[in-house]
N, C-alpha and C positions, 0 to 999 in steps of 0.2 A: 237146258238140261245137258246133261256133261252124257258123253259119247262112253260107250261100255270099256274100251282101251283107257281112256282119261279118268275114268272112274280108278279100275286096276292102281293107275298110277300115283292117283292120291293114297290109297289103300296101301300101297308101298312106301309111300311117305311114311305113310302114319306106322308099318310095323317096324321100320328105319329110324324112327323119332325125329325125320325131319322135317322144322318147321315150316308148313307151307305162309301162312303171313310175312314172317321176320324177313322178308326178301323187298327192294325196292320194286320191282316188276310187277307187285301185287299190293302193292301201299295203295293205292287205288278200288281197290276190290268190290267194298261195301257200298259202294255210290256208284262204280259200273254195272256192278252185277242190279242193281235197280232201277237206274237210266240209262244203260245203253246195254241191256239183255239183248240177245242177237235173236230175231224173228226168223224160221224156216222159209224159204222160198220155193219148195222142192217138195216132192211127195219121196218120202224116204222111210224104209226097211231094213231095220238090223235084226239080226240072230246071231247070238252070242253063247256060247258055254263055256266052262270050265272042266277040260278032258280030265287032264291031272292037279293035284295040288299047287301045279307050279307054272302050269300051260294052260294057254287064255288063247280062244280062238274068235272071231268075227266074220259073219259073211253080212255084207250089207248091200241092197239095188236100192239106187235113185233116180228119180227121172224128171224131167224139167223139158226139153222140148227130145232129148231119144234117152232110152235105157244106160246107164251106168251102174257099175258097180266095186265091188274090192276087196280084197281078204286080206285079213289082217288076223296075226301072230303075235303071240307076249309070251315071253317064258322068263320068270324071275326065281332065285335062289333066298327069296326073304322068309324068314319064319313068321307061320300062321296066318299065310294069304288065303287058303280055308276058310277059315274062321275068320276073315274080316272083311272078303269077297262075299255079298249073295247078291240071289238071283231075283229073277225082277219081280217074283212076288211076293218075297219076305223084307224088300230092301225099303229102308227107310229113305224116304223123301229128301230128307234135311242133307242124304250124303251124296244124292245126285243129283241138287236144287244148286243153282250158282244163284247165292241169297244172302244177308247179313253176316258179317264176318265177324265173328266174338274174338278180338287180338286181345292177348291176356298181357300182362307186363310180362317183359321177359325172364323175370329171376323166379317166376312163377313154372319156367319150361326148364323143367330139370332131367337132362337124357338120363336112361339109366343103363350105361351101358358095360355089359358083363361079356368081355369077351370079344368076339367078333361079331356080334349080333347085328352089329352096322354097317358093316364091310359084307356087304351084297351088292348085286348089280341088278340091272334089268335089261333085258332082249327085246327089241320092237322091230317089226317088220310089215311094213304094209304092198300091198300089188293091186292098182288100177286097170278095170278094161271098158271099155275094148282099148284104150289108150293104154300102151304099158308103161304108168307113171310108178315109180318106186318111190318109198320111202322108208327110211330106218331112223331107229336111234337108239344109242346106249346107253344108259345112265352106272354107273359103277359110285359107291360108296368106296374112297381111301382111306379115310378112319372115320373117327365119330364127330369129326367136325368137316371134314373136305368133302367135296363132291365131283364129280367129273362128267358133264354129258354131253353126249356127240350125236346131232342130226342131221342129215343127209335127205335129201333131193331130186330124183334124179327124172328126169324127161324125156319124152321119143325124140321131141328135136332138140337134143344136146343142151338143154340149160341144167345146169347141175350147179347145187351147190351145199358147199359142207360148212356147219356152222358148229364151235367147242365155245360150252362152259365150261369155266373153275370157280366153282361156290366154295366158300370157306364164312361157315355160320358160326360164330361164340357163345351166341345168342345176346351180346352186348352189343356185337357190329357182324356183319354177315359183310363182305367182298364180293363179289365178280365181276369177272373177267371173260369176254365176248369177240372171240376170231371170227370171221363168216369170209369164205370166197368170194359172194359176192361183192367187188369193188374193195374188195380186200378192206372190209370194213371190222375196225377194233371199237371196241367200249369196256365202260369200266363203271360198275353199279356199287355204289355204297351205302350203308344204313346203318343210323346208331339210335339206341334205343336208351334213355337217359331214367334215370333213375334219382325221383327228386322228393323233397318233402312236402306232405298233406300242405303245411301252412303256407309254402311258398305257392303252389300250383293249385290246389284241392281246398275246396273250404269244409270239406268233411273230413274226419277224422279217420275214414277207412280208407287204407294207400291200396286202391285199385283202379287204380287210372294207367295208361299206357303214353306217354311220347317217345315219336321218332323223328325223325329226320333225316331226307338222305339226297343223294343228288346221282346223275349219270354223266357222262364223257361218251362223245360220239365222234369217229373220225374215220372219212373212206381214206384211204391213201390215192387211189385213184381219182378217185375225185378231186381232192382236196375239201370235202363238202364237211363241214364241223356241224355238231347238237347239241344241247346240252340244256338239262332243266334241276330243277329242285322242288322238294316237297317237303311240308311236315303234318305229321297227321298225328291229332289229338284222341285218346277213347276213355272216357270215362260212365260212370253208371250217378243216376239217379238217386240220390241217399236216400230220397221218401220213397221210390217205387222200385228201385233196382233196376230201372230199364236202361239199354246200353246206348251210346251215343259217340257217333264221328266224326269231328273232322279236320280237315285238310285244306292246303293250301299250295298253291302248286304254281310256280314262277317260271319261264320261258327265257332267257334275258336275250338271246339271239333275235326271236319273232318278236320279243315282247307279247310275252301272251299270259295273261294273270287266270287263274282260275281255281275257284272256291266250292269244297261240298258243304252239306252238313245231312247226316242222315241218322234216323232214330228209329227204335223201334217202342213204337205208339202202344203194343200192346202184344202177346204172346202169338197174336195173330196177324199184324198185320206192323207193317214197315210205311217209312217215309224219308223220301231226299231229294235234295233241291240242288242245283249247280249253276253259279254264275261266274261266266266267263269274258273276259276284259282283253283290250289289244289298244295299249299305250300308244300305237303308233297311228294306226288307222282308224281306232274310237269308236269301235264297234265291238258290241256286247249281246249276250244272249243269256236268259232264262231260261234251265229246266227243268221240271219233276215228274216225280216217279213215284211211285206205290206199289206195294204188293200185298196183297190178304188171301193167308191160308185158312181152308178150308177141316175142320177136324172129323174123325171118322166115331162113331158111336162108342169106339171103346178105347183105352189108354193104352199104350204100352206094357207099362207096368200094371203087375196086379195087385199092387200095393193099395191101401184106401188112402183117397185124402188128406187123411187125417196126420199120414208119415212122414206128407210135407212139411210139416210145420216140426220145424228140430229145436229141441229144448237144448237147455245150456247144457257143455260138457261137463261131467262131474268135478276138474278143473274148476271152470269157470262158477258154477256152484261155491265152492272153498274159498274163493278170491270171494266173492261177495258176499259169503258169510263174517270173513272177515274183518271186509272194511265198512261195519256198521258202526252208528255212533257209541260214545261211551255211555250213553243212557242205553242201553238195551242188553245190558247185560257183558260178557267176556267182548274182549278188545285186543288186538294186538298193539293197538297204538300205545307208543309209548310215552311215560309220564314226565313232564315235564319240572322243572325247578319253580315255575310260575306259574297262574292261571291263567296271564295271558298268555305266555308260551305254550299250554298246555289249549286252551283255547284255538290257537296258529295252525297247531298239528291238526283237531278237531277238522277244523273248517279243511284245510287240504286234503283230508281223507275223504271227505265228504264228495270233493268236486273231484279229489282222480275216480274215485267209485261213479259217479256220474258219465265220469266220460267213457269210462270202462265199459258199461251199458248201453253208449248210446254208438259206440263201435261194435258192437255185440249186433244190435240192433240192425245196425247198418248193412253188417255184413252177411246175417241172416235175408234180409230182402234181399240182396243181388242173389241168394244161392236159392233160394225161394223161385224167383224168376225164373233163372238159369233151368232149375229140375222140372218148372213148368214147363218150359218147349221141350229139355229133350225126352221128358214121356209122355207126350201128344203123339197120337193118332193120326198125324196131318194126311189127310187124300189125297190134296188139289193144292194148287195156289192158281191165285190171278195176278199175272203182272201187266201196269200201264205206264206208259210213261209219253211225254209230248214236251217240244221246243218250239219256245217264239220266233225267232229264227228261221227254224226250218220247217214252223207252221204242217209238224204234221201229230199224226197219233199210232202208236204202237201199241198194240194188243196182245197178248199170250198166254193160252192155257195150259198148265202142263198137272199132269196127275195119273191116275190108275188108274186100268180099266180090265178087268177080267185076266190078269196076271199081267197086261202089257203096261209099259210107258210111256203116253201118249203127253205129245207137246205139239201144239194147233198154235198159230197167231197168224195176222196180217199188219201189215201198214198203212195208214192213210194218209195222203199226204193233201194238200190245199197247192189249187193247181190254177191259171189263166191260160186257158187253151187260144189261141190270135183265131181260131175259127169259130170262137162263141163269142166274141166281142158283140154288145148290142150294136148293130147299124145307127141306130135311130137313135142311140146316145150313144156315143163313140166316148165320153169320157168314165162311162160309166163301166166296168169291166165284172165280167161274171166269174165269181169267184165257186169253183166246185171242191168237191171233196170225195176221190179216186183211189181204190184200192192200189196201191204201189206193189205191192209183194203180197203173197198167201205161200203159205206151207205146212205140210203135215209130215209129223216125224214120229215109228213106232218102234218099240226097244220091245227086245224078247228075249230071256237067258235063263240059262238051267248051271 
């Protein structure tokens, strides 16, 4: 579950029109956010509100073996943070659930920008005690493609340090560019997002599939320490049922380290993905999956019925097929030919673009079908689970509503040989348990 500051900052995103997907550092998303959800280990209390339209405050205590805690500050200059900020009891699940990522093609993300509506910035400031850890960061929009943001660090015993992005998004190729103090370390993130034809790529006739492809550059100067990987990540939907699907492919060529998603969403309620990872050198591989199933609440969203999900053709699309009926049924625009068999020619090809015409109609009505089904659900709850061979453990978490709060509960199990449970009396035979790793409880509170 995303922190009430990280929430804001998406929310800034979104009234900025900047893409959070289209970025290398989140190509990954839909298959972390499902295998490797981050379980609470801490018993932890936030309160949060919104003083002003533009000021966003945090008090949060945590505790784990003595009391902690921290205040945290936002003040942003973006239009309609109001209205796209609520609080914890009106807020939709889906916007502070780290859960399937719907990546749209990109000529689908069209800014619409009138002015300076883009060219905002953002204010963050956070303060730790009884430790007085600082933190900040700025985000400032330069126009409606560039980006600039600055995070900062700072510690009671002198470890500090400042890290700058420079995003620059097209929405065909997004760039950045990564200074940090520490080890005086540079990088350099790129992503192109290709635009190709149904018949080469897609065996359906609706072009709503998405590929990318991007790679990163890594170099301390200090160090001399280099990194560097590549990814490509495939999204396409289901033609018979509209449901969305990802995946990825993700190359290491320094460690040699290969590793594969593929995750789907099985039904409007619940998700699925699996990850295997390979290492060319030392030959060692690992299995893992993940699932999540949400939970719906008695009523929808919308108080629309039913029955408004189902969209008929546009009056457009009506006229186009009234047109292209055959010549036996009466008016025709098709035109007459010198032959019967040319006239015949024309017949048959009307016949099959009206065909195909339909069956992309079709197509594209099921993914939007889908699509309007989750976002007017009611979702309360989810369950997320997810376990590796490997590392032979089990991850559990619940996160959902409870009397206006936002509660997210999990544990970890991990599969464990203790040398002081070893059977004596068969010494080869080892006793295999299975031990709480981590527990934590985390509750969200904003007005």
């Amino acid at each position: 579950m995303l922190d009430y500051m990280d929430y804001v900052q998406r929310q800034f995103e979104k009234s900025t029109d900047w893409n959070y997907d289209n970025s290398y550092a989140n190509i990954l998303a839909s298959s972390r956010n499902i295998l490797d959800f981050s379980v609470p280990n801490q018993f932890k209390f936030q309160l949060s509100n919104r003083s002003t339209p533009h000021t966003f405050n945090t008090m949060e205590v945590f505790s784990r073996r003595m009391f902690n805690g921290a205040m945290t500050y936002l003040y942003t200059d973006a239009e309609n943070m109001d209205k796209l900020v609520n609080n914890s009891s009106s807020i939709s699940l889906q916007d502070v659930m780290e859960t399937y990522r719907y990546v749209q093609p990109y000529y689908t993300h069209k800014p619409s920008f009138t002015g300076d509506n883009h060219v905002r910035s953002l204010y963050y400031g956070k303060m730790s005690y009884p430790t007085p850890n600082l933190e900040a960061m700025l985000i400032k929009r330069l126009n409606e493609s560039t980006q600039l943001t600055l995070q900062c660090v700072s510690s009671f015993n002198g470890f500090n340090i400042l890290t700058g992005y420079w995003q620059c998004d097209t929405g065909k190729n997004r760039h950045e560019v990564i200074m940090s103090s520490n080890d005086l370390l540079c990088g350099y993130r790129y992503l192109h997002n290709f635009l190709g034809t149904p018949s080469k790529l897609k065996t359906s006739l609706y072009n709503n599939f998405s590929l990318s492809i991007g790679y990163e550059l890594w170099l301390g100067i200090v160090t001399l320490s280099p990194g560097c990987s590549t990814t490509l990540r495939y999204c396409t939907h289901s033609p018979n049922t509209g449901r969305p699907q990802t995946l990825t492919l993700t190359w290491n060529p320094l460690f040699g380290h290969i590793s594969s998603t593929y995750t789907a969403k099985t039904n409007s309620s619940s998700t699925f993905s699996t990850k295997y990872d390979f290492n060319v050198y030392s030959i060692e591989s690992n299995l893992s999956f993940g699932c999540e199933f949400w939970r719906r609440g008695p009523q929808e969203k919308s108080s629309l019925s039913q029955g408004t999900n189902e969209q008929k053709p546009e009056p457009e699309d009506d006229i186009m097929y009234y047109h292209m009926i055959t010549p036996n049924g009466g008016n025709s625009i098709i035109p007459r030919a010198n032959s019967p068999q040319e006239q015949q020619l024309l017949e048959d090809l009307t016949i099959a673009f009206s065909s195909s015409l339909k069956r992309i109609d079709k197509e594209k009505s099921m993914i939007e079908k889908f699509e309007n089904r989750i976002n007017q659900s009611n979702f309360t709850s989810v369950w997320k689970l997810s376990s590796s061979l490997k590392d032979a453990n089990l991850r559990l978490l619940w996160e959902g509503k409870f009397k206006g709060f936002l509660l997210s509960a999990g544990t970890e199990f991990c599969k464990t040989n203790p040398q002081n449970e070893i059977n004596e009396n068969h010494p080869t035979e080892n006793k295999l348990t299975f031990y709480p790793k981590k527990f934590g409880i985390q509750l969200q509170y904003s007005t």
